[in-house]
ZADO-1210 file (C-alpha; in nm, 4 decimals, padded with zeros to 6 digits):
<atoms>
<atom x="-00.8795" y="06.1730" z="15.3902" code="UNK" pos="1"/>
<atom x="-00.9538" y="06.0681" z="15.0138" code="UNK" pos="2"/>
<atom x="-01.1924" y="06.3114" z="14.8261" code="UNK" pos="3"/>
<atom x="-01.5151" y="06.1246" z="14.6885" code="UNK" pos="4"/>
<atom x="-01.4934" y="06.2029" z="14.2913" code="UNK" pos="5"/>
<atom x="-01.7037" y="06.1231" z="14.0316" code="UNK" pos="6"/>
<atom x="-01.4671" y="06.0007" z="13.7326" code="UNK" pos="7"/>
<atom x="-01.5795" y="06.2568" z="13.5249" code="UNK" pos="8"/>
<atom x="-01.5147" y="06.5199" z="13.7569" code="UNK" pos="9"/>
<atom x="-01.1352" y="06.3992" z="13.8158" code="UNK" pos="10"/>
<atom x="-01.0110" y="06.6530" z="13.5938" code="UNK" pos="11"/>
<atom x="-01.2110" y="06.9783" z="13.7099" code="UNK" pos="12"/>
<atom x="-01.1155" y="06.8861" z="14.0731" code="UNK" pos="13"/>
<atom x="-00.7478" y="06.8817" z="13.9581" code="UNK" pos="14"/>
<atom x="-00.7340" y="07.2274" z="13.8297" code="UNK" pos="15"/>
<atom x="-00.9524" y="07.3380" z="14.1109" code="UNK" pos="16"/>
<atom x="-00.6722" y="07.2447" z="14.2990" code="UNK" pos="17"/>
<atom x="-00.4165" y="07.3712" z="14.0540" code="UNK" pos="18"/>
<atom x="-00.5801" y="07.7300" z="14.1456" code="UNK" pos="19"/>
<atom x="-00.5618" y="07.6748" z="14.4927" code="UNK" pos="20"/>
<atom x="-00.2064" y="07.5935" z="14.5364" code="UNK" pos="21"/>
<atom x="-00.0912" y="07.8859" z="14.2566" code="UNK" pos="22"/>
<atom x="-00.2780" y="08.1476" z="14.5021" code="UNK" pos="23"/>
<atom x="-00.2399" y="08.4935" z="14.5014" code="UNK" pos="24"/>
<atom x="-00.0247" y="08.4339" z="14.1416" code="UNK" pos="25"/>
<atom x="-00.1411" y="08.6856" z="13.8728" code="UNK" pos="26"/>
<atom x="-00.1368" y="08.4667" z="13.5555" code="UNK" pos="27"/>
<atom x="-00.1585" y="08.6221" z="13.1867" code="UNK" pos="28"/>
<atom x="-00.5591" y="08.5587" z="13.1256" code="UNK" pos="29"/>
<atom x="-00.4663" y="08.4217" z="12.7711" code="UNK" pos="30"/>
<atom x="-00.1665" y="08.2697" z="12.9267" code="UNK" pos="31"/>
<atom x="-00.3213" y="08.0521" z="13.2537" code="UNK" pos="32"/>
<atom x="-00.5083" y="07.7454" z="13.0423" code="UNK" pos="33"/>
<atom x="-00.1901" y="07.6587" z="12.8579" code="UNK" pos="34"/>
<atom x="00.0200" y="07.6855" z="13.1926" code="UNK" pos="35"/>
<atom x="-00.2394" y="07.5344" z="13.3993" code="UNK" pos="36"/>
<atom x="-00.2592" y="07.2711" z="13.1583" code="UNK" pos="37"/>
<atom x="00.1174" y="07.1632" z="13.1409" code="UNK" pos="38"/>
<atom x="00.0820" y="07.2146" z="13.5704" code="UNK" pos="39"/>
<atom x="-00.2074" y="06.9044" z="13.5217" code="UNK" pos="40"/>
<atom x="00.0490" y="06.6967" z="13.2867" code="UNK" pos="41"/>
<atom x="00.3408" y="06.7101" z="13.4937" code="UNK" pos="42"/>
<atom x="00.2332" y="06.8312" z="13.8775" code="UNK" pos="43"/>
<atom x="00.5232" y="07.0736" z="13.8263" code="UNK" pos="44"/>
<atom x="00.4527" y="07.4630" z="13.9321" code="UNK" pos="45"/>
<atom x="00.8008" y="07.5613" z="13.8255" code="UNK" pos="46"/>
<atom x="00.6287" y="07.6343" z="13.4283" code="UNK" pos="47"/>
<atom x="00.3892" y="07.8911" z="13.6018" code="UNK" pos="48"/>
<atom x="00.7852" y="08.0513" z="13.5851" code="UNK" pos="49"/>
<atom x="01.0042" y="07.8991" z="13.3201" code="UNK" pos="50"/>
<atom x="00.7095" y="07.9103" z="13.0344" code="UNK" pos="51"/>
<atom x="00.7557" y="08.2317" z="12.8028" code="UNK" pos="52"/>
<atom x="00.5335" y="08.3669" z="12.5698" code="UNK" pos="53"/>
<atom x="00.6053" y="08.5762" z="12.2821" code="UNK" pos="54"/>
<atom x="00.3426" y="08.8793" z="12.2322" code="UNK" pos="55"/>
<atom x="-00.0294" y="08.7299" z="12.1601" code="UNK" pos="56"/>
<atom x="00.1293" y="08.3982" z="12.1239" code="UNK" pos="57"/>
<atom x="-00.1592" y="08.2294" z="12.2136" code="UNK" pos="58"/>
<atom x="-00.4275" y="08.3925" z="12.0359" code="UNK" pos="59"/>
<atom x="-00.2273" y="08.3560" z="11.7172" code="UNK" pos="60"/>
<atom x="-00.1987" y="07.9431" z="11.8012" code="UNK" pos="61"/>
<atom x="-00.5799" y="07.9692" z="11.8413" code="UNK" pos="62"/>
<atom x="-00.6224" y="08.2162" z="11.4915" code="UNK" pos="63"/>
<atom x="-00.4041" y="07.9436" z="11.3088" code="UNK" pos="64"/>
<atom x="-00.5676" y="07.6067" z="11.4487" code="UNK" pos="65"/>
<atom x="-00.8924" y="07.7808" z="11.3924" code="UNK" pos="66"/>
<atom x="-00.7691" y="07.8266" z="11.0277" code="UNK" pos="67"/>
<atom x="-00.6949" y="07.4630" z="10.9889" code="UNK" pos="68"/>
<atom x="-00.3566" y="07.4589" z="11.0337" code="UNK" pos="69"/>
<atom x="-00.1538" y="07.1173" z="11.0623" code="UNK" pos="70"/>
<atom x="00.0827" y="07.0513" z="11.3979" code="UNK" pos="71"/>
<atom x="00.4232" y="06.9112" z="11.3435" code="UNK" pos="72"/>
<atom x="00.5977" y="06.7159" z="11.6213" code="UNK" pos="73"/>
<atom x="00.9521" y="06.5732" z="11.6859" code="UNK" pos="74"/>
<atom x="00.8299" y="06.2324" z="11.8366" code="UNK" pos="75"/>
<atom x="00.5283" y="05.9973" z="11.7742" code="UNK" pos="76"/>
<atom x="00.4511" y="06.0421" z="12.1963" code="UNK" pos="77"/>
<atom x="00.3866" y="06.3907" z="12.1327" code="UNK" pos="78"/>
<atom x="00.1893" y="06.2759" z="11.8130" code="UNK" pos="79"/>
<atom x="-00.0001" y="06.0097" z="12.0121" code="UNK" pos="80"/>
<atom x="-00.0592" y="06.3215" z="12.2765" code="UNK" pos="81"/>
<atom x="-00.2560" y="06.5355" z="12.0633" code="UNK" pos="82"/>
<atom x="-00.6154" y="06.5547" z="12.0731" code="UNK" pos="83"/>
<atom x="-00.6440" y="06.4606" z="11.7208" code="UNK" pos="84"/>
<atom x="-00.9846" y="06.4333" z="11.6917" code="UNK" pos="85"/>
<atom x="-01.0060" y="06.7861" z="11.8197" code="UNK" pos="86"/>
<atom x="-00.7821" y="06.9552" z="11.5873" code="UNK" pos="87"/>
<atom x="-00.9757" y="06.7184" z="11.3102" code="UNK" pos="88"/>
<atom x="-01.2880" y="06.8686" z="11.3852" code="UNK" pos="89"/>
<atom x="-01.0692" y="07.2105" z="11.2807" code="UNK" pos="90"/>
<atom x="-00.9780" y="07.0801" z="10.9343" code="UNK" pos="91"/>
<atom x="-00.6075" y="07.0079" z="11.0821" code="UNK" pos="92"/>
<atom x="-00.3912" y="06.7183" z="11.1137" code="UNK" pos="93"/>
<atom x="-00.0716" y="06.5914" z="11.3076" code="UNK" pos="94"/>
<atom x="00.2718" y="06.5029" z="11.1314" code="UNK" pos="95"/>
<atom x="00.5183" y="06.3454" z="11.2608" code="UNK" pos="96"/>
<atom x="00.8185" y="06.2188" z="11.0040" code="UNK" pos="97"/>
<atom x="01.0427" y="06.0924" z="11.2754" code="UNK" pos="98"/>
<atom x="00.9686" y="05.7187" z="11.2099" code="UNK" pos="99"/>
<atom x="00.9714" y="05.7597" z="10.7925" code="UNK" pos="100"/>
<atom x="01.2564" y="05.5010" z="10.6519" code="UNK" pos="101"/>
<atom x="01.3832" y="05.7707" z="10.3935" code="UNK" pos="102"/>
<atom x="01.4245" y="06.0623" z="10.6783" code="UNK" pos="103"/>
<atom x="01.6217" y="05.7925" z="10.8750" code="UNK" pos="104"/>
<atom x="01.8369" y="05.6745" z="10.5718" code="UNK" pos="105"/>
<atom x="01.8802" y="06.0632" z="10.4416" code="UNK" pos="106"/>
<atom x="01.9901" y="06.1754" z="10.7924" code="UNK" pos="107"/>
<atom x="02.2240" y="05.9057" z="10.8198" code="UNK" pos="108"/>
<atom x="02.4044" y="05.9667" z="10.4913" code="UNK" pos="109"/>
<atom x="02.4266" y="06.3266" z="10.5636" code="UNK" pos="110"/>
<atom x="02.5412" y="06.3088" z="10.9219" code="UNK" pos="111"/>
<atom x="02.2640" y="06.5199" z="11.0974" code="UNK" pos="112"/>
<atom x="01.9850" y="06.4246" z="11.3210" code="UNK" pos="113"/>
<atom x="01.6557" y="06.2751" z="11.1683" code="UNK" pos="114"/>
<atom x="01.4828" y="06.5591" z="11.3686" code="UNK" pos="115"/>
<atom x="01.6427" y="06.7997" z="11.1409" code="UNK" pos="116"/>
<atom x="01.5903" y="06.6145" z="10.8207" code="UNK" pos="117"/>
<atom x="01.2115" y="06.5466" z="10.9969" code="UNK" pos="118"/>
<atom x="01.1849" y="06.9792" z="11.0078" code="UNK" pos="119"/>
<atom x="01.3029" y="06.9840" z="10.6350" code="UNK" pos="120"/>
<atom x="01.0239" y="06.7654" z="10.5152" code="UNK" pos="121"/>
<atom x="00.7568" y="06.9931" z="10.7222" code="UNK" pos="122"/>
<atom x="00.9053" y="07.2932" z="10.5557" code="UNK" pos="123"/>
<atom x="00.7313" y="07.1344" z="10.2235" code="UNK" pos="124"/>
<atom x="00.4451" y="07.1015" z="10.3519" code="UNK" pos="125"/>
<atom x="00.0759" y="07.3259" z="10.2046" code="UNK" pos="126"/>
<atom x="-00.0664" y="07.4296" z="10.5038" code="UNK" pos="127"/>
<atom x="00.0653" y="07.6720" z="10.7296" code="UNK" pos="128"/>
<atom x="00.1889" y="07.4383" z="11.0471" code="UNK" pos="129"/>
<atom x="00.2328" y="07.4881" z="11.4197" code="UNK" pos="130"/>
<atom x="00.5636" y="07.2948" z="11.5375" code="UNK" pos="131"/>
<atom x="00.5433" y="07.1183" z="11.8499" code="UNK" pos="132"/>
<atom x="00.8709" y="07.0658" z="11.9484" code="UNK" pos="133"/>
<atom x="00.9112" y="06.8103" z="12.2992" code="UNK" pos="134"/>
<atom x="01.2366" y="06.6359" z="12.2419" code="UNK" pos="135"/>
<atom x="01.5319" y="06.7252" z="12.0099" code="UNK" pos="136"/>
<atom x="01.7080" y="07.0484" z="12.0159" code="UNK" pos="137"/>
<atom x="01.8511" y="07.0072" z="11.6566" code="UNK" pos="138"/>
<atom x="01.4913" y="07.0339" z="11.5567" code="UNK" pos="139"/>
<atom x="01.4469" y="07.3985" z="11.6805" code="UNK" pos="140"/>
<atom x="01.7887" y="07.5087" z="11.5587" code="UNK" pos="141"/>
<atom x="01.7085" y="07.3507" z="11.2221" code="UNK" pos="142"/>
<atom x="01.3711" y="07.5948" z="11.2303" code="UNK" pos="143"/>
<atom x="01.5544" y="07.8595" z="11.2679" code="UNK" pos="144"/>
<atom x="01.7915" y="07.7574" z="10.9871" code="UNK" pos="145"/>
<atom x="01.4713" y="07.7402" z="10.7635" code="UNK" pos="146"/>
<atom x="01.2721" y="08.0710" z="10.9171" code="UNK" pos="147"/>
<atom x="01.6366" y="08.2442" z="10.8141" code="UNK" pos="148"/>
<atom x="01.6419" y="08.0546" z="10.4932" code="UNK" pos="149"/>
<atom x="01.2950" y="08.1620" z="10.3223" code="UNK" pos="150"/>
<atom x="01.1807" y="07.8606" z="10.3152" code="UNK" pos="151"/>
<atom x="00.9458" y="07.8644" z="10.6697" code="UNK" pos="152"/>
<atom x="00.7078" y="08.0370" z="10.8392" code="UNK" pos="153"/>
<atom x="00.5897" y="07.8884" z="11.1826" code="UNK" pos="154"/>
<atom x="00.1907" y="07.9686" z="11.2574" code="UNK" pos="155"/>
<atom x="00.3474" y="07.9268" z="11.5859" code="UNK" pos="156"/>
<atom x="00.6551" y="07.7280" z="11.7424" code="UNK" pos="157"/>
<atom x="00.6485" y="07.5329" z="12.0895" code="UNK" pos="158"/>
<atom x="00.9659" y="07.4437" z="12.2126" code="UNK" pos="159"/>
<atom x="00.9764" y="07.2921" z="12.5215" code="UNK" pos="160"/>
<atom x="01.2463" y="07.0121" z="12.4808" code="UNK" pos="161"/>
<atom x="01.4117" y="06.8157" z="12.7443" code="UNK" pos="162"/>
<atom x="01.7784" y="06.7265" z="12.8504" code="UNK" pos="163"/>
<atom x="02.1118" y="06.8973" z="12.8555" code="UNK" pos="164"/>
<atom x="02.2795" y="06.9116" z="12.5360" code="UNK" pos="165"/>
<atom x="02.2060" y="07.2114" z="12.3336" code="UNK" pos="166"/>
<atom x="01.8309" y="07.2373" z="12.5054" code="UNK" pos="167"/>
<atom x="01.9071" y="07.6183" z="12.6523" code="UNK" pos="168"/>
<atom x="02.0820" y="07.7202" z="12.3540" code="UNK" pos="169"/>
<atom x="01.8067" y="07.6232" z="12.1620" code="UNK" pos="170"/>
<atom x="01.5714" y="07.7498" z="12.3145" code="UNK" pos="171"/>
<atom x="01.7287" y="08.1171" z="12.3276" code="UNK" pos="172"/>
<atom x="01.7474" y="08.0686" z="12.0034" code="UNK" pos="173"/>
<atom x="01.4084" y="08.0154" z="11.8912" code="UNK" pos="174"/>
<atom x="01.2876" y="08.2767" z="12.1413" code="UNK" pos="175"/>
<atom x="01.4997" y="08.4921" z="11.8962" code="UNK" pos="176"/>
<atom x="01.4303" y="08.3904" z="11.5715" code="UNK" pos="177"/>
<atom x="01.1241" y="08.5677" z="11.4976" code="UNK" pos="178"/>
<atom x="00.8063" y="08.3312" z="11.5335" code="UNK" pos="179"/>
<atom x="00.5310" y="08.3100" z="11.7284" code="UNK" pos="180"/>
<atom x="00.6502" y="08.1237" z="12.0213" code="UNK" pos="181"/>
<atom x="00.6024" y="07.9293" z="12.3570" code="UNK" pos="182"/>
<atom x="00.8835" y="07.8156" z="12.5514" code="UNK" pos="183"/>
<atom x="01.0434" y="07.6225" z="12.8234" code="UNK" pos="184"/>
<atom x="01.3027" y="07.8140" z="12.9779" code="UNK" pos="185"/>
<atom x="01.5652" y="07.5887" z="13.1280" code="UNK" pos="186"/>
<atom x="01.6233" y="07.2206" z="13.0734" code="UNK" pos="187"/>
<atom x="01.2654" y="07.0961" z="13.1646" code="UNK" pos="188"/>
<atom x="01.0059" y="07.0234" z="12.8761" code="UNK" pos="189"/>
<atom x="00.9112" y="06.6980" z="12.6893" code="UNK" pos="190"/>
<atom x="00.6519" y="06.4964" z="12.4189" code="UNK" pos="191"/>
<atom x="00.4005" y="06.5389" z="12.6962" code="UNK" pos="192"/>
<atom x="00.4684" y="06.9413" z="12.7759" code="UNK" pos="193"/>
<atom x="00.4462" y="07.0035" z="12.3824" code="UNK" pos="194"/>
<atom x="00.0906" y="06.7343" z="12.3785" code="UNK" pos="195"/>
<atom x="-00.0461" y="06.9445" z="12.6680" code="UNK" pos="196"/>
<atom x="00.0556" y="07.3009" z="12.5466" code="UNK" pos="197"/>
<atom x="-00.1248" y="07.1956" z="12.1611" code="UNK" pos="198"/>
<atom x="-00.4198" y="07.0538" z="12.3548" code="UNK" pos="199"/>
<atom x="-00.4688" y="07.3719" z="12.5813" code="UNK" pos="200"/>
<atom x="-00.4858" y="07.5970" z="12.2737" code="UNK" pos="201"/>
<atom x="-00.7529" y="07.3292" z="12.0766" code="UNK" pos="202"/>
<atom x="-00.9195" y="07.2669" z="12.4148" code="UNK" pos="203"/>
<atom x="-01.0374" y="07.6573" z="12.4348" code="UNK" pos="204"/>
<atom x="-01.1771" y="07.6081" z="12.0858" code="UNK" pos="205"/>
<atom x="-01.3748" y="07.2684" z="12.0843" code="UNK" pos="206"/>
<atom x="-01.3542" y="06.9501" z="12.2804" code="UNK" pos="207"/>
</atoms>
């Protein structure tokens, strides 16, 4: 039988029923809205177990966005994701350098991905950043290049991309590179995982 709901009450119902279904599951307190919130995204329960959080990970993405802190991403879906009027309200804004003719042209010329050149650009950027990271593993291993380098400091780093080549590794890596982190474990993530994980931490600010 189809449940009668009012349009604005589509997305309560759903994590209503996102509750229901995880049970008798203990989830983290500061933890459940990001996880419930990729769950809603992607009707996937598997991230109640693959998503890892370093210590206070979450209350440090809220401390920074609260702080005005810009949010990097690796693809303009992930950019298009973002409540952006949410984080604007915060004195933040979204970057995304993945399109920019001179990261394609400088990535080219030195043989390495544009989301690598795309990382080196946010590296030069004022404001303290959290990096949401859906798509391209070169991008985390190139923050972890930069964290090692000096020349980076993440507010916090999501990594949740998706595929099979280098997307583990990656991820192990970042999980060990000293940040702030939230991660996919395994080869699921994507634009929309990193878009949902950004919008659960702005989402328990303001709407």
């Amino acid at each position: 039988m189809l449940e009668i709901v009012k349009p604005m009450e589509i997305e309560k119902r759903s994590f209503e029923i996102i509750t229901e279904l995880l049970g008798d599951r203990e989830l983290d307190p500061d933890n459940a809205p990001v996880i419930k919130r990729v769950i809603h995204t992607t009707a996937d329960f598997e991230y109640a177990d693959t998503l890892r959080f370093s210590e206070h990970a979450v209350q440090k993405g809220i401390a920074a966005l609260r702080g005005g802190c810009d949010i990097v991403t690796d693809t303009q879906m992930a950019r298009a994701g973002i409540n952006k009027t949410a984080l604007g309200r915060l004195g933040g804004t979204v970057h995304c350098f993945m399109s920019d003719p001179d990261v394609a042209q400088e990535a080219q010329e030195r043989g390495i991905t544009r989301a690598a050149v795309s990382m080196e650009r946010a590296a030069a950027l004022a404001r303290p950043c959290i990096f949401a990271i859906g798509n391209a593993p070169t991008a985390l291993l190139s923050l972890k290049e930069l964290m090692e380098a000096g020349r980076l400091a993440p507010a916090l780093v999501i990594g949740v991309p998706v595929g099979f080549v280098n997307v583990v590794e990656s991820k192990e890596r970042i999980m060990a590179a000293g940040a702030p982190y939230i991660v996919s474990q395994g080869r699921k993530g994507g634009s929309n995982v990193a878009a949902a994980i950004c919008n659960a931490l702005l989402y328990q600010i303001a709407r």
